[in-house]
C-alpha positions in Angstrom: 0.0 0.0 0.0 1.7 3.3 -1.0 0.7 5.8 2.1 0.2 9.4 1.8 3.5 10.8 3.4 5.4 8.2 0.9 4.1 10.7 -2.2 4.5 13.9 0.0 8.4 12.8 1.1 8.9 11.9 -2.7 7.5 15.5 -3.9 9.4 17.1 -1.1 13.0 15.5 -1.5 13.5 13.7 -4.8 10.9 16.1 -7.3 8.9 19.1 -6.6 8.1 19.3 -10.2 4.6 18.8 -11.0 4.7 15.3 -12.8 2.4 12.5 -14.6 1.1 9.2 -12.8 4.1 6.8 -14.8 6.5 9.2 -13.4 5.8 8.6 -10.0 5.0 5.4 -10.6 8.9 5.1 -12.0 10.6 7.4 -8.8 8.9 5.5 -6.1 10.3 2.4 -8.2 6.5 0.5 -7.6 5.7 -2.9 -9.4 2.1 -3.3 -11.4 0.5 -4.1 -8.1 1.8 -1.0 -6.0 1.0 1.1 -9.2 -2.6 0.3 -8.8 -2.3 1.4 -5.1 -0.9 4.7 -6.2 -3.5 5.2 -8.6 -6.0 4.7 -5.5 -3.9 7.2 -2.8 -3.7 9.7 -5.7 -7.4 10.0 -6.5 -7.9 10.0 -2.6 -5.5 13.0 -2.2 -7.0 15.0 -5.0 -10.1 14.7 -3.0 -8.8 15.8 0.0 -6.6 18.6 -1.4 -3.4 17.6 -1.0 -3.2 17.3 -5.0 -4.3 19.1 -7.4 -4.2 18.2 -11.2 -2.3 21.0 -13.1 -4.2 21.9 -16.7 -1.6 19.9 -18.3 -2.8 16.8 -16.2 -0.5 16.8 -13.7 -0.2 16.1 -9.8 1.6 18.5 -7.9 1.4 19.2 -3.8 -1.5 22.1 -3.5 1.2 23.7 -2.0 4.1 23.8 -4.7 1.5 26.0 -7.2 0.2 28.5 -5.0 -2.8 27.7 -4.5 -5.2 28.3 -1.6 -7.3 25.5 0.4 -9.6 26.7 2.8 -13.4 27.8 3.6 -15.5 29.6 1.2 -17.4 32.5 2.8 -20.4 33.1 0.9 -21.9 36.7 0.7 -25.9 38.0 -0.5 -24.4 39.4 -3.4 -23.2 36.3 -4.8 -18.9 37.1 -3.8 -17.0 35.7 -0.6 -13.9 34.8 0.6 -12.0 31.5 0.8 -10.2 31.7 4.5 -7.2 29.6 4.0 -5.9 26.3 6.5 -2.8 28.3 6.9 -2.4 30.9 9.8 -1.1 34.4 8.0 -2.4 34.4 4.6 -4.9 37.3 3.5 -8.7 35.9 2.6 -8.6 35.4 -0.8 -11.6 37.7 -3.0 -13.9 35.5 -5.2 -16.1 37.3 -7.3 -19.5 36.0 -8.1 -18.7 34.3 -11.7 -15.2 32.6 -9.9 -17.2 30.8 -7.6 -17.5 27.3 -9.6 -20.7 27.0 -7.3 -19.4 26.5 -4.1 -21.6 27.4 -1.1 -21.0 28.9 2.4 -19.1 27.1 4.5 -18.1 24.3 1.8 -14.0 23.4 1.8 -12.3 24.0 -1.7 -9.4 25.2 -3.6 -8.2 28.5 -5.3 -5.9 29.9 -6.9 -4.8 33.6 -6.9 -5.0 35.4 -9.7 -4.6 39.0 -11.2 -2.5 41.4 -9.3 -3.9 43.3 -5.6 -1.4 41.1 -3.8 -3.3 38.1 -5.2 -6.1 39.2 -3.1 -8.2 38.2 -5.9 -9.2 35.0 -7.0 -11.0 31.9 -8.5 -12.3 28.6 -6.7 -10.8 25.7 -8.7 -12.4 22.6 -7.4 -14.9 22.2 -4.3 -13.1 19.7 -2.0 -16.2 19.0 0.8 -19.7 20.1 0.7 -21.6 21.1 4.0 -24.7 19.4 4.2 -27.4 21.6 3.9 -31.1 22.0 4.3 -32.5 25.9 2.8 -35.5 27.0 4.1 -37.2 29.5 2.1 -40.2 30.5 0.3 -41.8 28.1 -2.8 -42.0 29.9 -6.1 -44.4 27.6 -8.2 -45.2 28.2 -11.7 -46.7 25.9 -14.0 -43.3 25.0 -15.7 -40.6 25.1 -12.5 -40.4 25.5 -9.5 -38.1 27.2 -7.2 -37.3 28.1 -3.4 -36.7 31.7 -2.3 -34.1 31.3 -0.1 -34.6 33.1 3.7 -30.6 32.3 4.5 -28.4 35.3 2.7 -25.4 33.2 2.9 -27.6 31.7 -0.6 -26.8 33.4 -3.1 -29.3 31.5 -5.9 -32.8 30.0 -6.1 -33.0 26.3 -5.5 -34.6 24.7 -8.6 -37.5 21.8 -7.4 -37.7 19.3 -10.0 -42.0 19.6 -10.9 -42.4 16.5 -9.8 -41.3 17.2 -6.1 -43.5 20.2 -5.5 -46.9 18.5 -6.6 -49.0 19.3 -3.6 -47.2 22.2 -2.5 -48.9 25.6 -3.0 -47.3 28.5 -4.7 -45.9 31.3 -1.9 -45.6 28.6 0.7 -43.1 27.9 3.0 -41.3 24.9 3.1 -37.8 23.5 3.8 -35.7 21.3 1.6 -32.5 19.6 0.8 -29.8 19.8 -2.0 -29.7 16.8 -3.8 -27.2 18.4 -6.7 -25.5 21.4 -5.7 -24.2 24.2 -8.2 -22.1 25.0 -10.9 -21.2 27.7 -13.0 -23.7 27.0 -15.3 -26.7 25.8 -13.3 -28.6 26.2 -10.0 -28.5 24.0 -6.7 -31.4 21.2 -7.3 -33.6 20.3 -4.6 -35.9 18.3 -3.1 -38.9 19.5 -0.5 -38.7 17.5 3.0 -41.7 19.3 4.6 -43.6 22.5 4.8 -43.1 25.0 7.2 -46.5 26.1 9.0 -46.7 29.8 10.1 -45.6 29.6 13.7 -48.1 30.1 16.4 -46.0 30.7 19.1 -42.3 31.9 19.8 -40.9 28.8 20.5 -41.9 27.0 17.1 -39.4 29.3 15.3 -36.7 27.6 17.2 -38.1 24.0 15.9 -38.0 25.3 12.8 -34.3 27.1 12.5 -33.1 23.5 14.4 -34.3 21.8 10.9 -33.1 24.7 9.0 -29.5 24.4 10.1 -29.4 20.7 10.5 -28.5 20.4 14.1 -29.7 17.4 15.6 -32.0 17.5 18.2 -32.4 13.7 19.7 -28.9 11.1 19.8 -28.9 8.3 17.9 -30.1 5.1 20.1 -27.1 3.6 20.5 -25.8 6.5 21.9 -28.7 6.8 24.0 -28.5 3.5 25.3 -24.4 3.9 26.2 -24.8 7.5 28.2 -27.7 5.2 30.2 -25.4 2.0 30.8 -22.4 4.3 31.7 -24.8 6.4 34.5 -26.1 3.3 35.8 -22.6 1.5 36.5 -21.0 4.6 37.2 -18.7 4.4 40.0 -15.6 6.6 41.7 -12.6 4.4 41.5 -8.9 5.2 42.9 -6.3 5.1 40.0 -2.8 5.7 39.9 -1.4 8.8 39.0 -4.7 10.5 40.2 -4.5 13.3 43.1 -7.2 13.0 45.4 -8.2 17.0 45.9 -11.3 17.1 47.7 -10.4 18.2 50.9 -9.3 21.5 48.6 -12.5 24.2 49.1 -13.5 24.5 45.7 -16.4 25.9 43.8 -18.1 26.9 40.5 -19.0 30.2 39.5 -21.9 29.6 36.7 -25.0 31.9 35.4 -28.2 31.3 37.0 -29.8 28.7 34.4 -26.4 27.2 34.0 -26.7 22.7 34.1 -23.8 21.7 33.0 -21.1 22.7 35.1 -17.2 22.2 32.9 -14.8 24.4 35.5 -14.4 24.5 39.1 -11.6 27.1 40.9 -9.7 26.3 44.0 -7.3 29.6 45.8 -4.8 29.9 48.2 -2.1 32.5 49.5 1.1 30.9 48.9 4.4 32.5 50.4 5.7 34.5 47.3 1.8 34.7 45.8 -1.0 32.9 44.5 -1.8 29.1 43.7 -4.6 28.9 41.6 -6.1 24.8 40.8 -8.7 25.1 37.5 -10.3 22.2 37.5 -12.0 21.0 34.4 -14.6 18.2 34.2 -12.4 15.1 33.0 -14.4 14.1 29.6 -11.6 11.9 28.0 -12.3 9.8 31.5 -15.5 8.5 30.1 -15.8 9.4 26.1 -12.7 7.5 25.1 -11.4 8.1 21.0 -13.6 6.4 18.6 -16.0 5.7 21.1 -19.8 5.7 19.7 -20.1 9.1 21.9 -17.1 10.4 21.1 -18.0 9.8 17.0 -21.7 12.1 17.7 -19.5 14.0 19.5 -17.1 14.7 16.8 -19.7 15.5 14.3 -22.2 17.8 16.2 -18.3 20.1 17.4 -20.4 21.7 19.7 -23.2 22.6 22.1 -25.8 24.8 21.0 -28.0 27.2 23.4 -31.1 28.8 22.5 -33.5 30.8 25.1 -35.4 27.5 25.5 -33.4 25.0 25.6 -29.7 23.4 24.7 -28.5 21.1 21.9 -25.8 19.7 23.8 -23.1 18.0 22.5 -22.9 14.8 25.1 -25.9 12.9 26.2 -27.4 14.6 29.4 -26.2 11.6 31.3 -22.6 12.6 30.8 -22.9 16.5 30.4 -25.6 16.9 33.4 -24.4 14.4 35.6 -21.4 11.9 35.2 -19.4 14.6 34.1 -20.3 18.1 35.3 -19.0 18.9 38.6 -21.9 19.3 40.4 -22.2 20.3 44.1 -21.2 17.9 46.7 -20.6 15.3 44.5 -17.2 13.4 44.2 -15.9 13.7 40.1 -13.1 13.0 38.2 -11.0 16.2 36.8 -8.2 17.4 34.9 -6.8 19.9 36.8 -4.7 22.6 36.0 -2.7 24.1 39.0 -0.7 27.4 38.4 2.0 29.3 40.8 1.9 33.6 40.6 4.0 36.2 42.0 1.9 39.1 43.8 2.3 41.1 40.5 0.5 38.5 39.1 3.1 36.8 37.1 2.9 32.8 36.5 5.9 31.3 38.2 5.0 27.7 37.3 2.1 25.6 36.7 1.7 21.5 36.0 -0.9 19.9 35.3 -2.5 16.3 36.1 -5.8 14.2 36.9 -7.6 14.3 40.1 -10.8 13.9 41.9 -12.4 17.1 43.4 -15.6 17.6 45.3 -17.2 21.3 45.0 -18.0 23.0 47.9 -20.7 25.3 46.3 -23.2 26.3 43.3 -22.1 29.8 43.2 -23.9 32.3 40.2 -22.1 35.3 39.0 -24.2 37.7 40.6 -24.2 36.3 44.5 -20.3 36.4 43.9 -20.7 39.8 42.5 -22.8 41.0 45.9 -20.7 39.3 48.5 -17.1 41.1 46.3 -18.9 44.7 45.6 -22.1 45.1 47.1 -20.6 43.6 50.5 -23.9 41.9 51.0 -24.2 40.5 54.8 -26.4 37.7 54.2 -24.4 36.2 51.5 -21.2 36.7 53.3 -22.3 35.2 56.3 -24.0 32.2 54.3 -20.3 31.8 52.9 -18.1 32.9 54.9 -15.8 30.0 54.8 -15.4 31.1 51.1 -15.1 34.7 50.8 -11.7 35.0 52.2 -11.1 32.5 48.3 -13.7 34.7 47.1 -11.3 38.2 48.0 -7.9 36.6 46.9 -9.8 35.3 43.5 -10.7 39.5 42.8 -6.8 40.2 43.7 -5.8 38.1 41.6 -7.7 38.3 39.2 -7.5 42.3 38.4 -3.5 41.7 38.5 -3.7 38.7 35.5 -6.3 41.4 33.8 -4.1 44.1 34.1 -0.9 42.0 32.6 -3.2 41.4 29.7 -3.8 44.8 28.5 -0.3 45.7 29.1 1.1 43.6 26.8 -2.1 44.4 24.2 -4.8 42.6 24.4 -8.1 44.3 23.3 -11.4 44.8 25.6 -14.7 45.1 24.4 -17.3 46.4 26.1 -20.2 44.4 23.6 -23.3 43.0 25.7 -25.0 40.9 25.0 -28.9 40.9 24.6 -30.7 38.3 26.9 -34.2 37.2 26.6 -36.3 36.2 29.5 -39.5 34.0 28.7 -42.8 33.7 30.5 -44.9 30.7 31.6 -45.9 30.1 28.1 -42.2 30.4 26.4 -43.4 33.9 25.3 -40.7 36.7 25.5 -41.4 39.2 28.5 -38.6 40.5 28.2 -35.0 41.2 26.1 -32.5 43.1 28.8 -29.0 43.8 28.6 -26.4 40.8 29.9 -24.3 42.4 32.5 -21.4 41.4 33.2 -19.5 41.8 36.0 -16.2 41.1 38.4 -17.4 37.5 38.9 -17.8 37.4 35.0 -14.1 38.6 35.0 -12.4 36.6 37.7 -13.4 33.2 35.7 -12.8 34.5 32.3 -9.4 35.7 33.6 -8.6 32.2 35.2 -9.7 30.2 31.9 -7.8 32.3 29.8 -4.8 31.7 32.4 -5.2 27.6 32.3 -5.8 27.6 27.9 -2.6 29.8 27.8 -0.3 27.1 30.4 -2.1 23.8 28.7 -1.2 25.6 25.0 2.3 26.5 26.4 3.2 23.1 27.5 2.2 21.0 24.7 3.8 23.7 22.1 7.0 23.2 24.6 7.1 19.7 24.2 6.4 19.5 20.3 3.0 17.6 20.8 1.0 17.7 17.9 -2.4 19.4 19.5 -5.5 21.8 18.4 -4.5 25.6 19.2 -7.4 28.3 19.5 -5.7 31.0 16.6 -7.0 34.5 16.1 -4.7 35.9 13.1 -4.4 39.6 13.0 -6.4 41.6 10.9 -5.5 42.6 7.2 -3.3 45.6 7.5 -5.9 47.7 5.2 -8.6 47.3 7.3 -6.8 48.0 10.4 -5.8 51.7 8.5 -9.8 52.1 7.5 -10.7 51.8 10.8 -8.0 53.7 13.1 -9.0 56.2 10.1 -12.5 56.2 10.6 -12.0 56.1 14.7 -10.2 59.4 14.5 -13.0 61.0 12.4 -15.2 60.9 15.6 -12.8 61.3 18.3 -9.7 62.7 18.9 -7.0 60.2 19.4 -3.5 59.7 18.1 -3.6 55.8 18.7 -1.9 53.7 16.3 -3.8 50.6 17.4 -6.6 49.3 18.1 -6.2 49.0 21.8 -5.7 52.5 22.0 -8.3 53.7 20.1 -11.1 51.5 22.2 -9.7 52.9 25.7 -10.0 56.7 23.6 -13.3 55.6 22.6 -14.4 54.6 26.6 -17.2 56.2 27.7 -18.2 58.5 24.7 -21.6 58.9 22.9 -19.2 56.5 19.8 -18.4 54.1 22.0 -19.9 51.5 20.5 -19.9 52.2 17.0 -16.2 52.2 17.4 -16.4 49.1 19.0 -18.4 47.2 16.9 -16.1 48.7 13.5 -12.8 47.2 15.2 -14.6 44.1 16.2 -15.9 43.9 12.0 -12.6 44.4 10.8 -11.2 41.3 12.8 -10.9 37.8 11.6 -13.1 35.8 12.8 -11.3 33.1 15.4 -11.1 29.3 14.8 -8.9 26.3 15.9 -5.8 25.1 13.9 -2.7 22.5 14.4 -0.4 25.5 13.3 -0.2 28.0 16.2 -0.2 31.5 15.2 -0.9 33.1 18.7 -4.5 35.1 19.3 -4.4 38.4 18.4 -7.5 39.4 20.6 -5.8 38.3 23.0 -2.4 39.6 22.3 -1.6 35.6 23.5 1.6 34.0 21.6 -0.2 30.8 22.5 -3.5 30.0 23.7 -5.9 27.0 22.8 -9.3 25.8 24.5 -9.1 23.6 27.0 -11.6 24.5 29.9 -15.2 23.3 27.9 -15.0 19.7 26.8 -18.0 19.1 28.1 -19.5 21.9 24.9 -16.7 22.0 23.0 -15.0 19.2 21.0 -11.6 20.7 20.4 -10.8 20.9 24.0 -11.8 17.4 24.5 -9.3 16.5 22.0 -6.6 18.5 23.7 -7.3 16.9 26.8 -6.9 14.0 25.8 -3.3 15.0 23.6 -2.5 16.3 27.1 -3.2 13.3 29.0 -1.2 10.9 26.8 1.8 13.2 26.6 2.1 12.8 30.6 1.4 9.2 30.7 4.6 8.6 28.3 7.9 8.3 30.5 10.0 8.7 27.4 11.9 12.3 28.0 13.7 14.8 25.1 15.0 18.0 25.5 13.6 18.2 29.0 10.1 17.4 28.1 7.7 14.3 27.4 7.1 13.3 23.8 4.8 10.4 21.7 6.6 7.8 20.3 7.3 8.9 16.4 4.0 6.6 14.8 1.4 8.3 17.3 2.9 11.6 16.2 2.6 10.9 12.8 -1.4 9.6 13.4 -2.2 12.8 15.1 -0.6 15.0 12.7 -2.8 13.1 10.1 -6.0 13.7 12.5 -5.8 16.8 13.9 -6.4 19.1 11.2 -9.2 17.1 10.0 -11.0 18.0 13.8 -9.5 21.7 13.9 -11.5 22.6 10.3 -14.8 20.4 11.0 -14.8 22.1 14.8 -14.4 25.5 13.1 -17.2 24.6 10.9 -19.4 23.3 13.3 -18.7 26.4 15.1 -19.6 29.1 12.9 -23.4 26.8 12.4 -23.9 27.1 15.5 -23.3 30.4 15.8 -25.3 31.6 12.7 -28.4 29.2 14.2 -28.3 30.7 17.7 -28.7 34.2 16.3 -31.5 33.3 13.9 -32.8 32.1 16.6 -32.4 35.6 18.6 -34.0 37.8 15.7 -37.0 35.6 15.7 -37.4 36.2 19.8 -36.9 40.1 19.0 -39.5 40.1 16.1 -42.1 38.3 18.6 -41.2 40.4 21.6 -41.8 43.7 19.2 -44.9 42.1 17.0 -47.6 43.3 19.8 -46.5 46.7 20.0 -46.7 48.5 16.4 -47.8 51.6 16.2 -46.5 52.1 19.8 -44.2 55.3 20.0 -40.1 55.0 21.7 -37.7 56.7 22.4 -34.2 55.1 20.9 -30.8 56.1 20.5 -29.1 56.1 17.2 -25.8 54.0 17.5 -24.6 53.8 13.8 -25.4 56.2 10.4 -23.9 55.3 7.2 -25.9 56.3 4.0 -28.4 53.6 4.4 -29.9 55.4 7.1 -30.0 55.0 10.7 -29.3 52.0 13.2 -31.2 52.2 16.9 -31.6 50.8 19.3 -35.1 50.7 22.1 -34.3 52.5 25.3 -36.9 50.3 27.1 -35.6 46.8 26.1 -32.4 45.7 24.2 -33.6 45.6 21.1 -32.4 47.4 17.7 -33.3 48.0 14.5 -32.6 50.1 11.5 -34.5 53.0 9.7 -34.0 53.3 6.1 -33.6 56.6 4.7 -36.3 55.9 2.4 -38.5 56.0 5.4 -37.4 59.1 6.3 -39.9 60.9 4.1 -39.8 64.0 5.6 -36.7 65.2 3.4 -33.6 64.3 1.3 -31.1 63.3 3.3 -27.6 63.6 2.5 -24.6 61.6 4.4 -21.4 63.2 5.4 -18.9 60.7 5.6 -16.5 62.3 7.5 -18.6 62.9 10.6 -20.9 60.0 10.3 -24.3 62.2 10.1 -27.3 62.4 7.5 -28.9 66.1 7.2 -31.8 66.9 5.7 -31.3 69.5 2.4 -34.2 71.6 3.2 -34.8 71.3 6.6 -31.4 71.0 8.2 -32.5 68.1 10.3 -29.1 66.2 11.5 -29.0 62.6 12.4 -25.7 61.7 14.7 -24.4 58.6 16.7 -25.7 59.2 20.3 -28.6 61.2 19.6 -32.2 60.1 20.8 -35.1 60.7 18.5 -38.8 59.1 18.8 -39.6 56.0 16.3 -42.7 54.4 15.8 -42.9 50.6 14.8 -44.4 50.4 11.7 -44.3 46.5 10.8 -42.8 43.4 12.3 -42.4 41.3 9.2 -42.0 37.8 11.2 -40.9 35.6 7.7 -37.7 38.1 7.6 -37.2 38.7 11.4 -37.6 42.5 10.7 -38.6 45.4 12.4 -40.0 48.1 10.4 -39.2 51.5 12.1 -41.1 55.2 10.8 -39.6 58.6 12.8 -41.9 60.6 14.2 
């Protein structure tokens, strides 16, 4: 059987030359029977990128003729982006007729072309498509039949084949599935799996955008079955090698509604500081590789949370129970334990299994009284905790203070929360607060992703890092550009210009402009550091009960300390498992990146819809709002009552002709002099909720 790395090594040290079958065939020196295998581990590498076939009809290493693999990033218009596999190169431009019918999120090749720093390009083969369901709106004739697309990550119509749309009515709305997906020349075929009734409540929305993005809502039954075997023999069980740690006071520090519990945090006052113990829910104890939870692990990447309810990624057995580190209960962990100075420098850390028991349930906001609001109850409830609880804020404000002096950014973005009624209506939509409990356990995550990522990169273990590449250097100029249009500041990067921006009327526009101009974070086996984070090398490590990529670093982790083998001071995998993971890993980095960026897109669907039923009972109620962004378009605002926005087109503002003056971000009126800035409050009236699109129709009074 020729292998993979036997064609790579011959390309890399006998002829990078693009060449024909025979002559590999000829340099590896194969007989007839190990030609037929190359013919097979060629056809399997074009299909996985790591060939291509040159116009001349030659294999060459994807590398060797610059091309790009990656992610294509599909945009309304019909252009996108392909995000390359490698850490540092610039998203690659694909106009709409370079596209060769590849689809949001689907994993092809380009290649570079024209000049712009080859910032321009043309997708050359589509390597992996993402499934995909569309939901959308029928558009039935009497010869075709098409779907309207709702997702704008579509760029065409899905052509329904006449036969599949007989009993389907014309404007209705239905979901389907691509059977044939595009090309140049033609349009994604479909076929109709069911129609989509007009909700009746909130919560049917969310039914519906689970089928729209394919997430699955029930495990398979043999998964099922496994989680309930596992629960019902479970059983703590001394092992070697394990440090028994629950005599250590310990806690977790969770939101209110919070039922799966990942991270537990253990303080002490040590003579020249602090020694902090993270302790993470030990995952790999129970969902071992190629286990029949870790494979429905593995494909759904991630948890997913809407208002109602969770998607989780483990069976509840496992993530509510067996695993999550529930009060009072005795559970296995993976704990991290890290040595600071009182300047809140990291003098050492290590890192092992254990068993932990947490003392408490604690939420962010009782931790929040007892630290600020000095709240007597609460302290006296706890008091054998809030001397931890006191040391955790010291320590806490010195790691975030070492952070922003060596760059990283801080964003002051809430988030919108919605609170349902009895009936799973929304009541409410309020700003998420955060606050120094918020802090204290982001602060100690970051510290224990930042020592696990430090350690493995130390010892040369092949692992999963958490990258966040810096941001192309011509959008970093737009913005500190358009920052210093609205306020005065001489910053030359971004850091600067958000502290400049603290606290002023463009806070948040700035905010949300430097955030917009980012790359958007995802996990890779190359570490390029996090630039967010200004982090030389971070990965995630403190979720495996939600995440999948820190599952698999836990257990890369775990099997580097169990090997006795030493080199250059640290602990390494014999040469054949390196070799396996290297061949793994990437695979898990790009489909958890995937998975990732679904998720995401699902859970704020999901969040528009609960906005455009919150809204729907009150048009032709009058508000006051704020205006937090103009651009020619007209204005963004959002409701001073609730956390809600929504945007006024200037077509609606039929009172005059409005004219947009870039430089200081306002529209005026030409006749009346009427200006519109960021920070001003005016008084809107909703017009329209349009529930199909999730939008809010706003008129100014």
């Amino acid at each position: 059987m020729v292998e993979k790395e036997d064609i790579l090594s011959y390309f890399k040290l006998k002829n990078p030359k693009p060449q024909a079958f025979r002559d590999i065939s000829i340099g590896l020196g194969l007989n007839r029977q190990e030609a037929r295998s190359l013919k097979r581990t060629l056809r399997d590498m074009l299909h996985t990128g790591d060939l291509v076939l040159t116009r001349k009809g030659l294999y060459a290493p994807s590398g060797e003729v610059n091309l790009v693999r990656g992610y294509f990033e599909a945009k309304r218009d019909g252009f996108g982006f392909v995000v390359s596999d490698l850490p540092g190169q610039r998203d690659l431009f694909i106009p709409p007729h370079a596209t060769m019918g590849a689809m949001d999120n689907d994993k092809v090749i380009a290649r570079p072309e024209g000049s712009e720093g080859g910032r321009k390009g043309r997708i050359i083969r589509v390597l992996e498509r993402t499934p995909r369901r569309v939901a959308g709106t029928l558009d039935k004739s009497k010869t075709a039949c098409f779907i309207k697309p709702r997702s704008r990550s579509v760029k065409s119509d899905i052509y329904i084949p006449a036969g599949e749309c007989a009993g389907y009515k014309n404007g209705q709305e239905v979901i389907a599935e691509i059977v044939e997906y595009p090309s140049d020349k033609r349009p994604p075929i479909g076929r109709i799996l069911k129609s989509v009734e007009a909700p009746e409540r909130p919560l049917d929305e969310i039914d519906s955008i689970i089928e729209e993005f394919s997430l699955p809502a029930r495990f398979p039954k043999q998964v099922a079955d496994e989680a309930r075997r596992m629960r019902a023999g479970h059983a703590i069980e001394e092992e070697p090698g394990r440090k028994d740690l629950t005599r250590l006071p310990t806690v977790t520090i969770d939101g209110e509604r919070a039922r799966d519990f990942d991270d537990a945090v253990s303080i002490r006052l040590a003579a020249a500081g602090y020694r902090l113990w993270v302790h993470i829910a030990d995952v790999s104890r129970y969902v071992p590789w190629e286990s029949v939870i870790d494979i429905e692990a593995r494909k759904r990447g991630t948890s997913v949370y809407f208002t109602d309810r969770v998607l989780p990624m483990l069976p509840k057995e496992l993530s509510e129970d067996l695993c999550s580190l529930v009060p009072g209960e005795i559970r296995y962990a993976f704990t991290v334990q890290m040595d600071f100075d009182r300047s809140g420098k990291k003098t050492a850390a290590s890192f092992y299994p254990s068993i932990i028991r947490s003392d408490e349930r604690m939420t962010y906001t009782d931790v929040s009284r007892i630290l600020v609001e000095g709240d007597d109850a609460l302290r006296t409830r706890y008091s054998a905790l809030v001397r931890d609880f006191e040391l955790m804020e010291e320590l806490a404000g010195q790691l975030r203070a070492k952070r922003f002096e060596r760059g990283s950014l801080d964003f002051d973005l809430p988030e919108p929360e919605v609170l349902l009624d009895l009936q799973g209506r929304p009541e409410a939509i309020i700003r998420s607060e955060r606050n120094i409990a918020h802090v204290l356990i982001e602060e100690f995550m970051i510290a224990a992703n930042e020592a696990v990522a430090e350690y493995l990169e130390g010892i040369e273990a092949p692992s999963i890092y958490r990258i966040h590449e810096e941001p192309d250097l011509i959008k970093m100029e737009e913005v500190l550009r358009f920052a210093k249009n609205l306020i005065r500041t001489k910053s030359p990067d971004f850091r600067g210009v958000l502290e400049a921006a603290r606290g002023t009327p463009e806070e948040e526009i700035i905010n949300f402009s430097v955030l917009r101009s980012l790359k958007q974070a995802r996990y890779s086996t190359v570490n390029a550091g996090h630039f967010g984070l200004a982090s030389d090398c971070y990965t995630h490590f403190t979720s495996p009960i939600r995440r999948y990529p820190d599952l698999v670093v836990h257990r890369v982790l775990k099997e580097a300390l169990a090997h006795k083998q030493r080199k250059k001071g640290g602990l390494v995998f014999p040469p054949e498992r390196i070799e396996h993971l290297k061949e793994l890993l990437p695979e898990l980095a790009f489909s958890s990146s995937r998975m990732e960026r679904n998720s995401d897109e699902a859970e704020r669907a999901a969040l528009r819809a609960m906005k455009a039923w919150f809204i729907k009972d009150k048009v032709g109620e009058e508000f006051q709002v704020k205006v937090i962004e103009v651009t020619s378009y007209g204005l963004r605002v959002r409701f001073e009552d609730f956390y809600v926005e929504s945007f006024i087109h200037v077509s609606l503002m039929s009172d005059d002709f409005y004219i947009f003056n870039e430089k200081n971000l306002s529209l005026s009126g030409r006749h009346t002099g009427k200006t519109f800035r960021i920070g001003d409050f005016i008084r809107a009236r909703i017009d329209r909720v349009d529930l199909q699109d999730k939008e809010i129709i706003l008129g100014l009074i």
